[in-house]
C-alpha positions in Angstrom: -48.4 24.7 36.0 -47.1 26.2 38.9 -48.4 29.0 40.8 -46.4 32.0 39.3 -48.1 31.1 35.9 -51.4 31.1 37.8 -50.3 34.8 38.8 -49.5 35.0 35.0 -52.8 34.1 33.6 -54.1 36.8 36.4 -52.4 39.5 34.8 -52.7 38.6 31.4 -56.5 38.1 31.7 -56.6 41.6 34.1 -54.8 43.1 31.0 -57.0 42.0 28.2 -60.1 43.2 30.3 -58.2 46.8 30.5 -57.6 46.5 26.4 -61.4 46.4 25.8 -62.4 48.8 28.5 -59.9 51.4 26.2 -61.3 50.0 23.3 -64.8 50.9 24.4 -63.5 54.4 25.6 -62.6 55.1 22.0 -65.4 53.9 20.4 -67.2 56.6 22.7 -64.8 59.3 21.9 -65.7 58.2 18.2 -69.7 58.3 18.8 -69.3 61.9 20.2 -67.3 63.8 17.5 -70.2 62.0 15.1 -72.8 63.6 17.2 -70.9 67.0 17.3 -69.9 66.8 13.8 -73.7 66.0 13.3 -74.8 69.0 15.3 -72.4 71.9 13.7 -73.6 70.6 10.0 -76.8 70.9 10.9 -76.1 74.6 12.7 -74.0 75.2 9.7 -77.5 74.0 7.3 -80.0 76.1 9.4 -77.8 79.4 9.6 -77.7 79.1 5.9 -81.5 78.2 5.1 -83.2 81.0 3.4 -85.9 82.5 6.0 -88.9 83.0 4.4 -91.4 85.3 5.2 -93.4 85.5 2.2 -94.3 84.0 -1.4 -92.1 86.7 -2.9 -89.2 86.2 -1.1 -88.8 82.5 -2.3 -85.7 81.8 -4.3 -86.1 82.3 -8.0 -82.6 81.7 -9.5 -80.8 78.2 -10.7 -78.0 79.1 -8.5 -80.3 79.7 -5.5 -81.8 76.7 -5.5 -79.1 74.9 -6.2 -77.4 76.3 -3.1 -80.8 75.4 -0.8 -80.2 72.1 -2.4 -76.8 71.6 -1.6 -77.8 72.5 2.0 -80.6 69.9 1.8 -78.1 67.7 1.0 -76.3 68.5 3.8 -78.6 68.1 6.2 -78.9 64.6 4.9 -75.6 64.0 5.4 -75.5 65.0 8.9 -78.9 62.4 9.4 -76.4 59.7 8.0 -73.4 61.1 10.5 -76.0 60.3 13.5 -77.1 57.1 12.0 -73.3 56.0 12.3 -73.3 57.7 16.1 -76.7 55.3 16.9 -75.6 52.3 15.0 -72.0 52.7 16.7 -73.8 53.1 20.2 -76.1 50.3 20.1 -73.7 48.4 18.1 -70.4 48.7 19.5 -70.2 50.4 22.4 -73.3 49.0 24.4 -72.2 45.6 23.6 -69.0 46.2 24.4 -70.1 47.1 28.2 -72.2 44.9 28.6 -69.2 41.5 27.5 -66.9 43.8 29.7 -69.4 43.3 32.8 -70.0 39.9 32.0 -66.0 39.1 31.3 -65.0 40.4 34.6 -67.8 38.2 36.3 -66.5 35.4 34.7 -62.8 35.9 35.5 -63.3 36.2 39.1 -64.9 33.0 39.2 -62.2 31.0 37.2 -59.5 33.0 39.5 -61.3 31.8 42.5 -61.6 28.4 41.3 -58.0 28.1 41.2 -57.5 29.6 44.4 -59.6 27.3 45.9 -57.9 24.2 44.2 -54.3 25.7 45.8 -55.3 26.5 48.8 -57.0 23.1 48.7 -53.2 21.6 47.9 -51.3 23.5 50.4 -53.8 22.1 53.2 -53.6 18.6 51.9 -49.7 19.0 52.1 -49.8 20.6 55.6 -51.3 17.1 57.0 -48.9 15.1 55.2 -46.2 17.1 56.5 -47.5 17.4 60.1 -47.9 13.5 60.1 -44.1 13.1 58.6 -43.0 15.4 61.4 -45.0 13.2 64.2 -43.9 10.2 62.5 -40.0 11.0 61.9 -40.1 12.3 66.0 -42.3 8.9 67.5 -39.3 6.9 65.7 -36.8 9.2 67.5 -38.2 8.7 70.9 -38.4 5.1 70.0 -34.7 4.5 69.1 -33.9 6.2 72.3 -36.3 3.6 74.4 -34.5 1.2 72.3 -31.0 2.5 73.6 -32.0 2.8 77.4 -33.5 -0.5 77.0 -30.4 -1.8 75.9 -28.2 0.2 78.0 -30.2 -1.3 81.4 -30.4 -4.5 79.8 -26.8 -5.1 79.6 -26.0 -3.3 83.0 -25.5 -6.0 85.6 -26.5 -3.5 88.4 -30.1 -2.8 87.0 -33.1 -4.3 88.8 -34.9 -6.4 86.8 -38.0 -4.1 87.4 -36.1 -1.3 85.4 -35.4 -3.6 82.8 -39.3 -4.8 81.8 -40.2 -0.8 82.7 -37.7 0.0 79.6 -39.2 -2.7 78.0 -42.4 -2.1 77.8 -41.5 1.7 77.0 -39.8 0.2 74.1 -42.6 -1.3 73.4 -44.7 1.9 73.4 -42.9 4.1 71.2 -42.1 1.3 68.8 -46.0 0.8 68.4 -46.6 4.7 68.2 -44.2 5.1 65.4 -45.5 2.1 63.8 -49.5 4.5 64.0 -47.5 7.5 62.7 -46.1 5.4 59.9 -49.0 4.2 59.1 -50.6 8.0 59.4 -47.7 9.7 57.4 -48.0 6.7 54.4 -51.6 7.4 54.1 -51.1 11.2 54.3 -49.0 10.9 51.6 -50.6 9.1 49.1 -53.6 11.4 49.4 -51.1 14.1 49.1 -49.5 12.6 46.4 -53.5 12.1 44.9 -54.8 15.1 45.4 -51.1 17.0 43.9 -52.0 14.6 40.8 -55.4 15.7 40.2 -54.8 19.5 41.3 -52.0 19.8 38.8 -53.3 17.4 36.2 -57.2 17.7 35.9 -58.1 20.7 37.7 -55.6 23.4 37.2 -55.7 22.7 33.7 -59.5 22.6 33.8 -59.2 26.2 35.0 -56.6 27.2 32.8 -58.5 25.8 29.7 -62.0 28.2 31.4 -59.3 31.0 31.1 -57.9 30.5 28.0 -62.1 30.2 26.2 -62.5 33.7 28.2 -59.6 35.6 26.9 -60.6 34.0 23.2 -63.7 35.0 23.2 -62.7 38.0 24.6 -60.1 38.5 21.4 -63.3 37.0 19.3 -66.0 39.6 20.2 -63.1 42.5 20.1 -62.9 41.1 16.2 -66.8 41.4 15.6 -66.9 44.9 17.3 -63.4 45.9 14.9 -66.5 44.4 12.0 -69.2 46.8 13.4 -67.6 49.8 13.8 -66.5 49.5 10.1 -70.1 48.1 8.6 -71.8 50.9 11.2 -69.6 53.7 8.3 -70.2 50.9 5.5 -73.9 50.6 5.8 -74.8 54.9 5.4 -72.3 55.1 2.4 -75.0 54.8 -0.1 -77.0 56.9 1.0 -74.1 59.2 1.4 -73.0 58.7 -1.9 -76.3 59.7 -2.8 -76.1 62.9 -1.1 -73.0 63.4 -2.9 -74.7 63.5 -6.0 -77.7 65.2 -5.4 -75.1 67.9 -4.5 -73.3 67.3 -7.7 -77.0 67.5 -9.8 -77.5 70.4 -8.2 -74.5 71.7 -9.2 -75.3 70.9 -12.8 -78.6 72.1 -12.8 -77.6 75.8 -12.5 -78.1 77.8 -15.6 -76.9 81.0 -16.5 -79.3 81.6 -18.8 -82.3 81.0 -17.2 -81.3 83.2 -14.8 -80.9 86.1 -16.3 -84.3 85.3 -18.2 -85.5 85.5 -14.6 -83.7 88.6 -14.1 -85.5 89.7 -17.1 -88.9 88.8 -16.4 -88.6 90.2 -13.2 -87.7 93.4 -13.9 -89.3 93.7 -17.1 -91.9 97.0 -17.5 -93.0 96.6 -21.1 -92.0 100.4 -21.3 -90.8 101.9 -24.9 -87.5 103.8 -24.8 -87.9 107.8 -24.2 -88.2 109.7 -27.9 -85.8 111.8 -29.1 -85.4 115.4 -27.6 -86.7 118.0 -29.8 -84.0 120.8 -30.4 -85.5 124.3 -29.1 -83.9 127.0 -31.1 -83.2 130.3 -29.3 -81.5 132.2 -32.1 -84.5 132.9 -34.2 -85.3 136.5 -32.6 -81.0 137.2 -33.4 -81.5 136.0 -37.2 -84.4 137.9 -37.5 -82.7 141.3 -36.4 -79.3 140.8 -37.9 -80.4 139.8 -41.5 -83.3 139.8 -43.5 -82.4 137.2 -45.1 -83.6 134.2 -42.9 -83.8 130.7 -43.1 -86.9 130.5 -41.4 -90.3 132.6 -40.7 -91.7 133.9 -37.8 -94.6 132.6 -36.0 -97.5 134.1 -34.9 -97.0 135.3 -31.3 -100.0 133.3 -29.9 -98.2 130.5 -31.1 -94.7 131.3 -29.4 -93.5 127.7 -27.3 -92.7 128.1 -23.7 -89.0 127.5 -23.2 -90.1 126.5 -19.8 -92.8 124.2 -21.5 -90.4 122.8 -23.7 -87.8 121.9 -20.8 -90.4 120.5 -19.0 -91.5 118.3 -21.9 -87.7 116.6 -22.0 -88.3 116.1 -18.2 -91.5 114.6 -18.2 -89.9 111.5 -20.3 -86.9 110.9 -18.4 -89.1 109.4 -15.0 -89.7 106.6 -16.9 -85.9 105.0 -17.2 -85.0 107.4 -14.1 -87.1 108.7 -10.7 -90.5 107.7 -11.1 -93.0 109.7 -9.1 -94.4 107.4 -6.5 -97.9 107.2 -6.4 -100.2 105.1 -3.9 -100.9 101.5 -5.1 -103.6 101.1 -6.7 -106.2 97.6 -6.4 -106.0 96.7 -10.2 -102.3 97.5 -10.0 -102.5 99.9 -13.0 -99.1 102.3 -11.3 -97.2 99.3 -12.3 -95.6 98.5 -15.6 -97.2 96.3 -17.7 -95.6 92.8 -17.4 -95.1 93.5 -13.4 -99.0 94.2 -13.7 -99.6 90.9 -15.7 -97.5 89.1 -13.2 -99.3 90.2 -10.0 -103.0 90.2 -11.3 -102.0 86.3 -12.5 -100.6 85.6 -8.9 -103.5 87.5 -7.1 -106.1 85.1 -9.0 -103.8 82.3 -8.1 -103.9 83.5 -4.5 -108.5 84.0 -4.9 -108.4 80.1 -6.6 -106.9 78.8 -3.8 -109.1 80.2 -1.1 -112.2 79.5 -3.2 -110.6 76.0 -3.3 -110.8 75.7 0.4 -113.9 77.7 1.2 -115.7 75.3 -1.6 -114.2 72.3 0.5 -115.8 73.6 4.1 -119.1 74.4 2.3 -119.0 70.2 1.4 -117.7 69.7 4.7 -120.7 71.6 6.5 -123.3 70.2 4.4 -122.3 66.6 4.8 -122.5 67.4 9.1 -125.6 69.2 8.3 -127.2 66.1 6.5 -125.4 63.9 9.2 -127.1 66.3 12.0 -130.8 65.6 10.0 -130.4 61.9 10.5 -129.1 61.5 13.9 -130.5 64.3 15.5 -129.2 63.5 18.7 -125.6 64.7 17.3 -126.2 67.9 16.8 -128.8 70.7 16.0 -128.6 71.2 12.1 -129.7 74.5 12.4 -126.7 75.5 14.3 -124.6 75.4 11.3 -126.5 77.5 8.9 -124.6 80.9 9.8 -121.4 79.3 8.9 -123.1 78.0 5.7 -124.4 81.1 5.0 -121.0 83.0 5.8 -118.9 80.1 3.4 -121.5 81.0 0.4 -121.2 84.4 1.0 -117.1 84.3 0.9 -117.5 82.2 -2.7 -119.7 84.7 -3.9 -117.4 87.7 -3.2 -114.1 85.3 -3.9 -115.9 84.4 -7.4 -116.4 88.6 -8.2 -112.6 89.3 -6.8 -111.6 86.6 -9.6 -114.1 87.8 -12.4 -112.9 91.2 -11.8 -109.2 90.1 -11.8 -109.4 88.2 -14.6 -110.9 91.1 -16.9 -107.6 93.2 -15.7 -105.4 90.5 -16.7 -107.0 90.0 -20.0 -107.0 93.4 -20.2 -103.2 93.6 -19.9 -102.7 90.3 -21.7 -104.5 91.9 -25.2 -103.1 95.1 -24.7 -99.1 93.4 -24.4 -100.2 91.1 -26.9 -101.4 94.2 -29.6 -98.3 95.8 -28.9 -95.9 93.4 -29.5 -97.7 92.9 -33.0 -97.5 96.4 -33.9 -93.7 97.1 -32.5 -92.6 95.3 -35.6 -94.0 98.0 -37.8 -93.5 100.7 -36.0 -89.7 100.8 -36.3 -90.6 101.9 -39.6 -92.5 104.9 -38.7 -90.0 105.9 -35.9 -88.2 109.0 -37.2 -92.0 110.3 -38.1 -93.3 109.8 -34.6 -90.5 110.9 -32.8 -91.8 113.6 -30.0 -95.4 112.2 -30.0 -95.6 109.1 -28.1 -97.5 108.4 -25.2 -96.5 109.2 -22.0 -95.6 105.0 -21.7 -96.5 103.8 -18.1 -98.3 107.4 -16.4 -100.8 104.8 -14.7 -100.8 107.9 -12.1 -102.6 111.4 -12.3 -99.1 113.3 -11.8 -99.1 116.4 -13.6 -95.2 115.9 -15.2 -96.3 115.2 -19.0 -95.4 116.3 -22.3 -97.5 119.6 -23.8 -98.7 117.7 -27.2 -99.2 119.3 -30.3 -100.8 122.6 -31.0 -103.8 122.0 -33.6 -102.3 122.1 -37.0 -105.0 124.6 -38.9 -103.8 127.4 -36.1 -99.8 126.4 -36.3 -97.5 128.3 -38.7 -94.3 126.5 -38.6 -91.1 129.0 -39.6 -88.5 127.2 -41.5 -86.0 126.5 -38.7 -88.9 124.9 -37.1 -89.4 122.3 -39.9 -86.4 120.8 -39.9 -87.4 119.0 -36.1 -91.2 119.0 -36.5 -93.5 117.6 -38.4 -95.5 119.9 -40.3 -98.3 117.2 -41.3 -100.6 115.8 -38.2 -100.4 112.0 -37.8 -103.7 110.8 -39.7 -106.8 109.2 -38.0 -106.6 105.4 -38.1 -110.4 105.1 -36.5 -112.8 106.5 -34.0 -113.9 106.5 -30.5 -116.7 106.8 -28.7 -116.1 108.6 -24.9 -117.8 105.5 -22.6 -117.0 107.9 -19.1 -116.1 111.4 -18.9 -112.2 112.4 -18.5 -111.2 115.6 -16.7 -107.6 115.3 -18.5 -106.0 117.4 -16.0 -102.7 116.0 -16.5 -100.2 117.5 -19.1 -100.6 116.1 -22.3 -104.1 114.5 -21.7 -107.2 115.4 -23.7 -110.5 115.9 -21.2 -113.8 114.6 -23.0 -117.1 113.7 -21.8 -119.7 110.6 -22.0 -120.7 109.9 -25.7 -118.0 112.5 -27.7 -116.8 111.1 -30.8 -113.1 111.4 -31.2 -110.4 110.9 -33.9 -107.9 107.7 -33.1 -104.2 108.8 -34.4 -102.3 106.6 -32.5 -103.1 103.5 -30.9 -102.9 101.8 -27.2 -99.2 100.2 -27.2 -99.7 98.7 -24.1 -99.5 101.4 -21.5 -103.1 101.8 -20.9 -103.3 105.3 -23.1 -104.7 106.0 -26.7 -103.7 109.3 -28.6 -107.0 111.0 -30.1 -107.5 113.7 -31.5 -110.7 116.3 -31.8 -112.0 117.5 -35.0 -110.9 121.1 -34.0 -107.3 119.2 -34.6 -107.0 119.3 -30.3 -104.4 116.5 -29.2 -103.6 114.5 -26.1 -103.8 111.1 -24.8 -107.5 109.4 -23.1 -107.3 106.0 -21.0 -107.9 103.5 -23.4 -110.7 101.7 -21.3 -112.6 104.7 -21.5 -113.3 104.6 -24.6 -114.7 102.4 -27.0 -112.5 102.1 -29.9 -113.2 101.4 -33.9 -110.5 101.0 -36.2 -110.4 101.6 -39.8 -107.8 101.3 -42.0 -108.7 103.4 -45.2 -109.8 106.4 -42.8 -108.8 109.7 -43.6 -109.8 111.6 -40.9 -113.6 111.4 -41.5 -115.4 110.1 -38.9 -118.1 107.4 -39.9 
């Protein structure tokens, strides 16, 4: 080839070197919006994550979790987004650089080769041409000894010394072209070699060292067009996995179960408010405008406070509206029933687990205790019998925390359980014991409760009167015996000391309150473990 295509090859190779340079440049651009892309999903993931700062504030609801989930998920995702970053780094792009350094190497030394070779040629052609010039000007000088030899030859006037001095002249330059023949012939065969095997053996040699470059060159671009598509190929899987954890999670919200949660949580185990009783304040006009009444008068001692009254329709409305706050108490009685079930139950959880690991340190400090006794040298046993004494001493007040715990919860636990057996028949008897229930949920000493009934062998009830009272008292269904003393300060409580027998008209239903009565036909509401309680159900209102 001749030396322009040399010049060719120099661009063309110069050129492919540039292509995977660029090529290597976008597969960097490619690994960074990966890592960024990466980074703002996992931003997006942790702005997003619930912060929890307590047990309580964990997420509950289907739709909550599913969400954390999803975001899980995510996060995942964005792991797979840097695997293809890495993969695509180490892959791709590092290999890439490091054929790029190694090409260029390689293509200087093929250029230079052919340099060499040419510049090898052009000196070769130089010699032959400097010993054609000397030869083509020693047969000049030698014609023109020739012609002054024959010019003096012929002329009759010449000496004859002038003659053998051409002569010999003649002679010179005829033998110094002859040497410069010789020179210029052998010049030019080793030109005419060494143009042979420059052009046939090693230009083509160095073309052929070219041409494998820029093939490998085109090969490893193909393999690194391969990786950067299996580095994407390889995470899709796992992707695809994400994917459908995403999608479960998605199907695993339910509507219903959350509002059941919604339920629970909120649940009080409260009974809805009675009735208000209807106060009449016309029976002082129907008295004085007609004789003729549709009720009777009561005794004065037995007049009802309007004020009372009023403040018996208040004192049931905290219950569904502003409940009186009251300080929290250790067995959690100001709380509603089920909440009360619900925190005693995780409170024992919370006491089983710390028994759990105070048991597993007691093991742990007896074992180095017996360890210590048989290599004395590693320690002093008697060093660790405060902390063993300290660990029993936790278990023992853990173990009374649960015991005590435990007999709250089963309180609770019979007393929901008793109620929801005798809600069923208690619908029947509602319109009967309208306006006598039990203050449901006054787990506080707050003076805001209903005045109960008056005792019934003192109450004269005018007409008007019966059409919203009851004129017969609820019978006893059992007794009780008083186990404490109860001041009963609150409104609509009964006091009674240690050992006093009382009446049972109306039973616990849940709220932590019994309704008893005293045999002088006094009414009101005693804490239910207070009292020891026996049920009968053929009493009458004698007291066995």
């Amino acid at each position: 080839m001749c030396a322009d295509q040399f010049d060719n090859l120099d661009k063309h190779t110069q050129w492919g070197i540039d292509f995977l340079e660029r090529y290597a440049k976008f597969v960097k651009e490619r690994i960074e919006i990966e890592q960024n892309y990466a980074k703002q999903l996992r931003n997006l993931v942790k702005k997003y994550c619930p912060k929890r700062s307590s047990k309580d504030e964990e997420p509950r609801f289907t739709s909550c979790l599913a969400f954390f989930n999803i975001l899980n998920e995510l996060n995942d995702y964005a792991g797979q987004r840097e695997v293809v970053a890495e993969e695509m780094g180490h892959r791709v792009y590092g290999e890439l650089m490091r054929y790029s350094h190694d090409l260029k190497t390689e293509r200087k030394m093929h250029l230079q080769e052919g340099r060499k070779a040419q510049q090898y040629l052009d000196m070769c052609w130089k010699q032959m041409d400097n010993s054609k010039k000397k030869f083509e000007r020693e047969c000049r000088e030698a014609e023109k000894a020739q012609q002054s030899y024959e010019r003096l030859d012929n002329d009759t006037n010449a000496t004859k010394a002038d003659v053998e001095k051409a002569k010999q002249q003649l002679n010179l330059r005829t033998h110094m072209a002859d040497e410069n023949k010789n020179e210029y012939a052998a010049q030019l065969q080793n030109f005419n070699g060494e143009q042979h095997k420059h052009y046939y053996i090693v230009i083509p040699q160095i073309y052929k060292h070219l041409q494998e470059m820029d093939e490998r060159r085109t090969i490893k671009l193909s393999e690194c067009y391969k990786g950067f598509a299996d580095s994407e190929r390889k995470v899709i899987p796992i992707i695809s996995k994400c994917l459908e954890g995403m999608i479960l999670a998605a199907k695993s919200v339910d509507e219903r179960k959350d509002s059941q949660i919604v339920i629970d949580s909120f649940k009080s185990g409260f009974e809805p408010p009675g009735d208000f009783p209807f106060e009449d304040y016309s029976q002082h006009i129907y008295r004085t405008v007609s004789d003729g009444t549709i009720s009777t008068p009561k005794q004065e001692g037995m007049k009802i406070d309007p004020k009372t009254t009023v403040g018996k329709a208040k004192g049931k409305l905290w219950l569904f509206g502003k409940k009186p706050k009251g300080p929290a108490l250790e067995d959690f009685s100001h709380l509603p029933p089920e909440q009360r079930r619900k925190k005693l139950q995780q409170r024992i959880d919370e006491l089983n687990r710390e028994l759990q690991k105070e048991t597993d340190q007691k093991d742990a400090l007896i074992k180095m205790k017996d360890v210590y006794e048989k290599n004395p040298q590693m320690g002093d046993p008697g060093s660790l019998q405060p902390k063993l004494a300290e660990t029993m001493s936790n278990m023992d007040r853990l173990r009374m925390e649960i015991h005590k715990n435990e007999a709250w919860l089963s309180e609770v636990e019979g007393k929901v359980a008793a109620r929801g057996d005798r809600r069923h028949s208690s619908d029947i008897n509602h319109l009967v014991t309208q306006g006598r229930e039990s203050p449901e949920g006054s787990y506080t000493d707050d003076a805001n409760q209903e005045v109960r009934g008056l005792p019934q062998q003192h109450a004269h009830h005018n007409e008007f009167d019966d059409e919203f009272e009851d004129d017969d008292p609820l019978p006893a269904i059992g007794h009780c015996k008083a186990i404490y003393p109860f001041d009963g300060h609150n409104e609509g409580t009964l006091a009674m000391k240690e050992g006093e027998v009382l009446y049972i008209i109306e039973e616990d239903k849940g709220d932590g309150w019994t309704r008893a009565r005293r045999q002088n036909g006094e009414e009101g509401y005693v804490p239910t473990s207070y009292i020891d309680v026996t049920l009968e159900k053929n009493s009458k209102g004698q007291v066995a």
